[in-house]
C-alpha positions in Angstrom: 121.9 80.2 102.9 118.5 80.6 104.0 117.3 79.5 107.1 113.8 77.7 107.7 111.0 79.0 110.3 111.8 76.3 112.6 115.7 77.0 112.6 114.6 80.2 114.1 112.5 79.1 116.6 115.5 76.7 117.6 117.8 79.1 118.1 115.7 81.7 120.3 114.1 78.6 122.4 118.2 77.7 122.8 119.3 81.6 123.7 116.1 82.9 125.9 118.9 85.5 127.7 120.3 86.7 124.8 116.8 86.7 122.8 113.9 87.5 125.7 110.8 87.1 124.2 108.3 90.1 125.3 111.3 92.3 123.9 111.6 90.8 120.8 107.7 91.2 120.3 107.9 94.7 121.5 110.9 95.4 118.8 108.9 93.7 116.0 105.7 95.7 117.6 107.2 99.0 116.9 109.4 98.1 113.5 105.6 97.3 111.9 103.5 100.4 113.1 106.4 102.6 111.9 106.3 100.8 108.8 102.4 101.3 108.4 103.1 104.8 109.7 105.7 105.1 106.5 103.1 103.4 103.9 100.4 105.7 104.6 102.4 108.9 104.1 102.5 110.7 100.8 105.6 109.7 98.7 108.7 111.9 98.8 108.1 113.9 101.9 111.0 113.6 103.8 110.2 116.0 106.8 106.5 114.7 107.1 107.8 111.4 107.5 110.1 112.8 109.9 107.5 113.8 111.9 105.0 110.9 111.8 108.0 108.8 113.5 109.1 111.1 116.3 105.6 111.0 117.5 
């Protein structure tokens, strides 16, 4: 079953100590630059990609 946008806004306005907001964005923040991080690298290279997330 999927879930519409505004189910998901319900149920973090509903829950804000089990869902705070700033760390939610900070989570999100940090999932999407490793993911650009990821893109950018040259396919197949394991231990590069390694690298680029540790730091």
């Amino acid at each position: 079953m999927r879930r519409r946008p505004n189910d998901r806004v319900q149920h973090f306005r509903e829950r804000p100590s089990d869902n705070p907001l700033v760390l939610t964005i900070g989570a999100l923040n940090t999932y999407f630059q490793q993911a650009g991080l990821v893109h950018d690298l040259p396919a197949g290279n394991q231990q590069a990609m390694a690298a680029a997330l540790k730091g």
